[in-house]
C-alpha positions in Angstrom: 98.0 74.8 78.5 97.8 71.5 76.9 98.8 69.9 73.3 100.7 71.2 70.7 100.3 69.0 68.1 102.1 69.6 64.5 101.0 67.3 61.7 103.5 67.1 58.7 102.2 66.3 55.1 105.6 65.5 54.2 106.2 67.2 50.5 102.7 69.1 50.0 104.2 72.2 48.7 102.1 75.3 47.7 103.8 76.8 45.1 107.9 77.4 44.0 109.8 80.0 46.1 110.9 83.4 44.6 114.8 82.0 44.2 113.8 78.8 42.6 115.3 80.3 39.0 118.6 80.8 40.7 118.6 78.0 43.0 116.9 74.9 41.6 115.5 75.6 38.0 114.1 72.8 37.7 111.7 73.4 40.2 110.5 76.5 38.4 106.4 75.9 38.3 106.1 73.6 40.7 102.8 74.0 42.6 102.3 70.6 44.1 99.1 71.3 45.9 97.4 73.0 42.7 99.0 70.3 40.0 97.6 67.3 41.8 93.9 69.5 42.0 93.9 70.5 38.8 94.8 66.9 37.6 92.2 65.5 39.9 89.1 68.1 39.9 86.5 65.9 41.6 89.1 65.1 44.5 87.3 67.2 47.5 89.3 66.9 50.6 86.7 68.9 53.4 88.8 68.7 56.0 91.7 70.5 54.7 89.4 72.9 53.4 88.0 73.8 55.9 91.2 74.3 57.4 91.9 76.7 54.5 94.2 74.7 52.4 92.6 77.0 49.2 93.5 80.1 51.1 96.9 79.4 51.2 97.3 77.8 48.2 95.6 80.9 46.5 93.5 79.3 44.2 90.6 77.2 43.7 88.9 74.4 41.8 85.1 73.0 41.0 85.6 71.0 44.5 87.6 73.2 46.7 87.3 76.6 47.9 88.7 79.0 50.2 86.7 79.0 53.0 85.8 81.9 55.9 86.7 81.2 59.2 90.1 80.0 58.9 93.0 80.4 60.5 96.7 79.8 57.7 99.3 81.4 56.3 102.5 79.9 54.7 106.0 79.7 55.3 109.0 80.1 53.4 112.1 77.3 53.4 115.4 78.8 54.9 117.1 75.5 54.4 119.2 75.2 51.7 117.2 72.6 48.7 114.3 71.1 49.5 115.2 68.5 52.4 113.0 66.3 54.5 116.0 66.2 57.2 116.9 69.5 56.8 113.6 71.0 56.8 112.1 68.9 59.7 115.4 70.6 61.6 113.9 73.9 60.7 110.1 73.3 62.3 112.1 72.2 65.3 114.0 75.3 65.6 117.3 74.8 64.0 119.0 77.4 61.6 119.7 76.2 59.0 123.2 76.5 58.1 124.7 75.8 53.9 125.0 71.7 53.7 128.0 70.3 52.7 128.5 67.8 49.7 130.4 64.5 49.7 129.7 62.1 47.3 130.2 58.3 48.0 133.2 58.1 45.5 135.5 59.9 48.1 134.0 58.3 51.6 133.6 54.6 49.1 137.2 53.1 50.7 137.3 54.3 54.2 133.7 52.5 54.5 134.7 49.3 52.6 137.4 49.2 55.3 135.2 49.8 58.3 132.7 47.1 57.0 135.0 44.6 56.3 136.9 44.9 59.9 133.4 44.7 61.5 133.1 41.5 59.8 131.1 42.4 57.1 131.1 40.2 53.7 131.7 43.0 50.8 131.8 43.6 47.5 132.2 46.7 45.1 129.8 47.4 42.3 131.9 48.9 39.4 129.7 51.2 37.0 131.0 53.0 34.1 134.3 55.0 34.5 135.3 55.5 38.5 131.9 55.6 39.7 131.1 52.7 42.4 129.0 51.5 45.1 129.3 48.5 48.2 127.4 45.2 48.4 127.5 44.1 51.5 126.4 40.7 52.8 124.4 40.1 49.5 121.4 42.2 51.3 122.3 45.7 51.0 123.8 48.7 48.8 125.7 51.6 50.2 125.6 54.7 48.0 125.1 58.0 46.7 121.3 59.2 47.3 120.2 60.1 43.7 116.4 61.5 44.9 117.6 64.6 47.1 120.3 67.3 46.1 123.5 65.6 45.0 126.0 64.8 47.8 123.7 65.4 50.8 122.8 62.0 51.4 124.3 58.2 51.9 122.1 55.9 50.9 121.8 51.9 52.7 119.0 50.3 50.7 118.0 46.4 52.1 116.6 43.4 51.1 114.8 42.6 54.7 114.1 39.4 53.4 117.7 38.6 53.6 119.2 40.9 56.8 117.0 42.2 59.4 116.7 46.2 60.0 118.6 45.8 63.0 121.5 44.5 61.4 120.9 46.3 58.3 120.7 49.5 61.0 124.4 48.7 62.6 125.5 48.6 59.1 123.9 52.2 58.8 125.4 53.7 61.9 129.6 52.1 60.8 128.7 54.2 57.8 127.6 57.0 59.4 130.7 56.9 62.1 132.8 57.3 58.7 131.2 60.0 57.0 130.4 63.7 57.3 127.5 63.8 54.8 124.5 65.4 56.2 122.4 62.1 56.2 123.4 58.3 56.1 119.4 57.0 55.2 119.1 53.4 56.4 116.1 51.6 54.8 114.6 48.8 53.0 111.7 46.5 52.5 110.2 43.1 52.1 109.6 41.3 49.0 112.8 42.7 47.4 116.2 40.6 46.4 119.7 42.5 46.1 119.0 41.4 42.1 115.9 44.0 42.6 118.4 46.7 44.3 120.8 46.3 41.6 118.5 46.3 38.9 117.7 50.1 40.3 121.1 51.3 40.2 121.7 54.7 38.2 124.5 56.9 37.5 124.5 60.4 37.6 126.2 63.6 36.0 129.4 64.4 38.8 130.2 60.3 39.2 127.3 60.1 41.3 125.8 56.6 41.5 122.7 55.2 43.6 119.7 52.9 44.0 116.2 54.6 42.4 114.4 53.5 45.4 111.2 53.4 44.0 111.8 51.7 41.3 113.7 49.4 43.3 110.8 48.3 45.3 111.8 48.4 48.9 108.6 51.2 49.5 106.3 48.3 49.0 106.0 46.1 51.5 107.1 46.2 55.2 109.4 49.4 54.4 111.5 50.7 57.7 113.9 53.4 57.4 115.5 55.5 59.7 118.0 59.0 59.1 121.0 59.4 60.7 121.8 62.8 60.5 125.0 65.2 60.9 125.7 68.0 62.8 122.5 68.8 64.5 122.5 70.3 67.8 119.3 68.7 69.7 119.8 71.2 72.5 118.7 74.3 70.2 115.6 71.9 69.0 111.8 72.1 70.6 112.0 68.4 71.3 114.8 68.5 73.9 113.9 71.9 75.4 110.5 70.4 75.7 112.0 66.9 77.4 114.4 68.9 79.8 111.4 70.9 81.3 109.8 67.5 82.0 106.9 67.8 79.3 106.0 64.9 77.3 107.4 64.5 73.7 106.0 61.9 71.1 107.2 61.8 67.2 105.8 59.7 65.2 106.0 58.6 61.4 109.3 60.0 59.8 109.3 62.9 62.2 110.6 59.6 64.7 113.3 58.8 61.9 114.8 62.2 61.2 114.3 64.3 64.9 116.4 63.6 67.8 114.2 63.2 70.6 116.5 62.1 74.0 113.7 62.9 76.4 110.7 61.4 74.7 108.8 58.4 72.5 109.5 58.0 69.5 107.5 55.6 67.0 108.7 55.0 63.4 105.3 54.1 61.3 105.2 54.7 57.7 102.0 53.5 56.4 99.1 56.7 56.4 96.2 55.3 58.6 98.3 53.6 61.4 100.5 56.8 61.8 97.9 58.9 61.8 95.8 56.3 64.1 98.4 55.9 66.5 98.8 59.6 66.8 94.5 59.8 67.6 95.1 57.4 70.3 98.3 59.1 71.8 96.2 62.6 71.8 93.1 61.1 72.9 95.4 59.8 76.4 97.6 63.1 76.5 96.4 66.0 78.3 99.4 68.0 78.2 102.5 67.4 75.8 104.0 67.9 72.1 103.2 65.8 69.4 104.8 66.1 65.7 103.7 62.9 63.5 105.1 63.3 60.0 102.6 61.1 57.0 105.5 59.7 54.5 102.9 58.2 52.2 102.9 61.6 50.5 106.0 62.4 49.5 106.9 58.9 48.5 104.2 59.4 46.1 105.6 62.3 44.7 108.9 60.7 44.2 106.9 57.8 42.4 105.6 60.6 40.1 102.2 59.2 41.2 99.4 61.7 41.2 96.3 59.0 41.6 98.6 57.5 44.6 99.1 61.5 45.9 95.5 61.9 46.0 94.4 58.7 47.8 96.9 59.3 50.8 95.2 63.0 50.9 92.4 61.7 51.1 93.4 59.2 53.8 94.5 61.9 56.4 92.1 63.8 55.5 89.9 61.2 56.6 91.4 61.2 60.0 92.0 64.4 60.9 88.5 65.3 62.5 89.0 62.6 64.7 92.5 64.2 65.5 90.7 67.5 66.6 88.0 65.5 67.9 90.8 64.3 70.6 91.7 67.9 71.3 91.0 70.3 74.9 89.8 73.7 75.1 93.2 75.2 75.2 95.0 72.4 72.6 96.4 73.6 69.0 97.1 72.0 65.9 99.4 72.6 62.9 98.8 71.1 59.4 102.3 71.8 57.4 104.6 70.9 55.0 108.5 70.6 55.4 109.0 71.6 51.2 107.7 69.9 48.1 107.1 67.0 46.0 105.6 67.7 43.0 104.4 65.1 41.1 104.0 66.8 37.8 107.1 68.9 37.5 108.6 66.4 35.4 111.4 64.9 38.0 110.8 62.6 41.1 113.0 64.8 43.4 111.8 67.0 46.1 110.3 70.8 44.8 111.3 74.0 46.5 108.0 75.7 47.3 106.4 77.3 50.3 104.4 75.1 52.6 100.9 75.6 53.8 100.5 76.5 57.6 96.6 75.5 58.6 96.0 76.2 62.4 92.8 75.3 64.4 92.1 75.0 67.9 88.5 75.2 69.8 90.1 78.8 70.6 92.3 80.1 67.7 91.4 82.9 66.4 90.7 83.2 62.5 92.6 85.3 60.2 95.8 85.0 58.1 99.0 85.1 59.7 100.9 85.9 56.3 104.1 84.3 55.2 106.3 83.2 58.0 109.9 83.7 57.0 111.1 80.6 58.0 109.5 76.6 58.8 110.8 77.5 62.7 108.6 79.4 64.0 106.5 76.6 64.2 108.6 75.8 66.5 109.4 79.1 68.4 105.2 79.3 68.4 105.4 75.2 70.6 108.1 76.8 72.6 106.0 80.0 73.6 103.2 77.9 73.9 104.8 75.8 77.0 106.1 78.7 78.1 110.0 77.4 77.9 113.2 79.0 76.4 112.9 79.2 72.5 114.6 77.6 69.8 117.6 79.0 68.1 115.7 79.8 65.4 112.2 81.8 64.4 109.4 84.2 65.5 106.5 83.1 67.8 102.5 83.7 65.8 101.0 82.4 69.3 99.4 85.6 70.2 98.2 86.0 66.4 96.5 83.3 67.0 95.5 82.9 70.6 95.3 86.9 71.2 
């Protein structure tokens, strides 16, 4: 026994699920892993070939091929949408159970009131007909998230320049304490004014109102962001069975914004190389342990709509990963995944419900196909099986598929 090491390409989809005409139509086509190929032909990523990205994605272009040798598969979504939080719950052995909607329009007074008795300057931005949204203390916006499915998410979008994340984070948590959405996201960035936040602001069909956060500009410089999440259970979840059987537990990159982790590290990096650099190093000085590092840079560039910025973060990790393996014992195992899509073609900059690429290697996996896993958790269940604790609530172990 050693590591278990799962690295998320947050968004890299391989194709739409089967109910995406039913459930999310506008998803119907979406192949993010193909579309940014296709659009970028010379782009040769070796690593991830190698690790049979082609094979799963069941296709192939002048630079990339399946390969022989390989061990993949792919995994259907049993969350609900297409949800970094919810599907990051579902690698770590949730089941997923039907979100809940709330939109800020019925939560928008209970919060103003909490903010204000905390001590909070703030003031209400009035769009057209009832729709509104909080300033508070000139720094920040609390609204509607407009990027995932409608209702699931509070948004709190800073100016750093103006509030430090710590405040801007106990702003985040009175707002969470309030609400029953699934996620209150706290986040913001350098660089940025509240003129640049408001300047952002669109209004949706349903009174929905909220920040574009892209086009807002808070992703481009010193961005920090953390998820408070709803309703999850951490006992059911591979980090804490993990932590409570005294093996180490390190998340890194959005994997440490989104996963509760009680027992263990967890290190919130957003930027490609130093996630991915951090989690060489951490490997490199762990000889036995669980490590899940999610790379962000990805599916921010699929909600830019940014298929030249897509490809150069691919490109990036896939850089790093053979030092990654490089770090890696005899007995060690690694997972390449996705927790949905992000298609940057498809014509909208929200996440895309497609099945996500599984790509396994060790120094002894064995090759072959594993199929397509019914569900992102048994990722998980396969961690838990691997240390040889209790499993998750949720999904079917593939360790002796791939160990024998």
């Amino acid at each position: 026994m050693g590591k278990f090491i799962i690295i998320v390409l947050d968004g890299f989809g391989v194709g739409q699920m089967d109910d995406v005409p039913q459930v999310r139509p506008a998803d119907t086509g979406a192949n993010t892993c193909m579309h940014i190929l296709e659009r970028k032909p010379k782009l040769h990523l070796p690593t991830l070939e190698q690790l049979g990205l082609m094979n799963t994605a069941g296709g192939e272009t002048p630079a990339m091929k399946p390969v022989e040798g390989a061990t993949w598969g792919k995994a259907k979504l049993t969350h609900y949408g297409a949800d970094t939080f919810f599907g990051h719950q579902e690698i770590m052995g949730t089941r997923p159970k039907k979100p809940f909607g709330e939109p800020i329009k019925e939560k928008i007074d209970v919060i103003e009131r909490t903010l204000k008795e905390a001590g909070y300057r703030v003031e209400v931005y009035r769009g057209s007909g009832e729709r509104r949204l909080l300033i508070v203390e000139e720094a920040l916006t609390v609204a509607d998230n407009i990027e995932c499915d409608p209702g699931q998410a509070f948004n709190v979008t800073a100016a750093l320049d103006v509030l430090d994340f710590d405040e801007v984070l106990k702003i985040g948590k009175l707002v969470r304490a309030v609400s029953v959405v699934p996620r209150v996201i706290t986040f913001g960035g350098r660089g940025v004014t509240i003129d640049n936040i408001l300047a952002a602001i669109e209004e949706k069909e349903d009174g929905y109102i909220g920040v574009n956060a892209p086009r807002s500009g808070v992703y481009d410089n010193d961005y920090h962001c953390i998820h408070l999440g709803y309703g999850v259970d951490p006992e059911v979840q591979v980090p804490t069975i993990l932590g409570r059987e005294g093996i180490p537990v390190k998340l890194l990159g959005k994997a440490a914004d989104v996963i509760q982790n009680p027992f263990g590290e967890s290190i919130s990096i957003v930027e490609t190389a130093r996630v991915l650099g951090r989690t060489i190093e951490i490997a490199k000085g762990l000889r036995h342990g669980f490590i899940c590092c999610n790379v962000q840079e990805t599916d921010l560039s699929g909600h830019q709509e940014n298929v030249e910025k897509y490809a150069r973060i691919l490109t990036i990790a896939d850089s790093l990963l053979p030092r990654l393996m490089e770090a890696m014992g005899e007995d060690d195992i690694l997972v390449v995944m996705a927790d949905h899509g992000n298609d940057p073609t498809i014509g909208h900059p929200h996440h895309t419900r497609e099945c996500v690429p599984l790509m396994i290697w060790g120094p002894r996996v064995r090759a072959g196909n594993i199929g397509t896993r019914g569900t992102l958790s048994d990722v998980g269940a396969t961690a838990a099986d691997y240390f040889g604790v209790s499993a998750p609530e949720n999904g079917i172990s593939f360790l002796r598929e791939i160990t024998g």
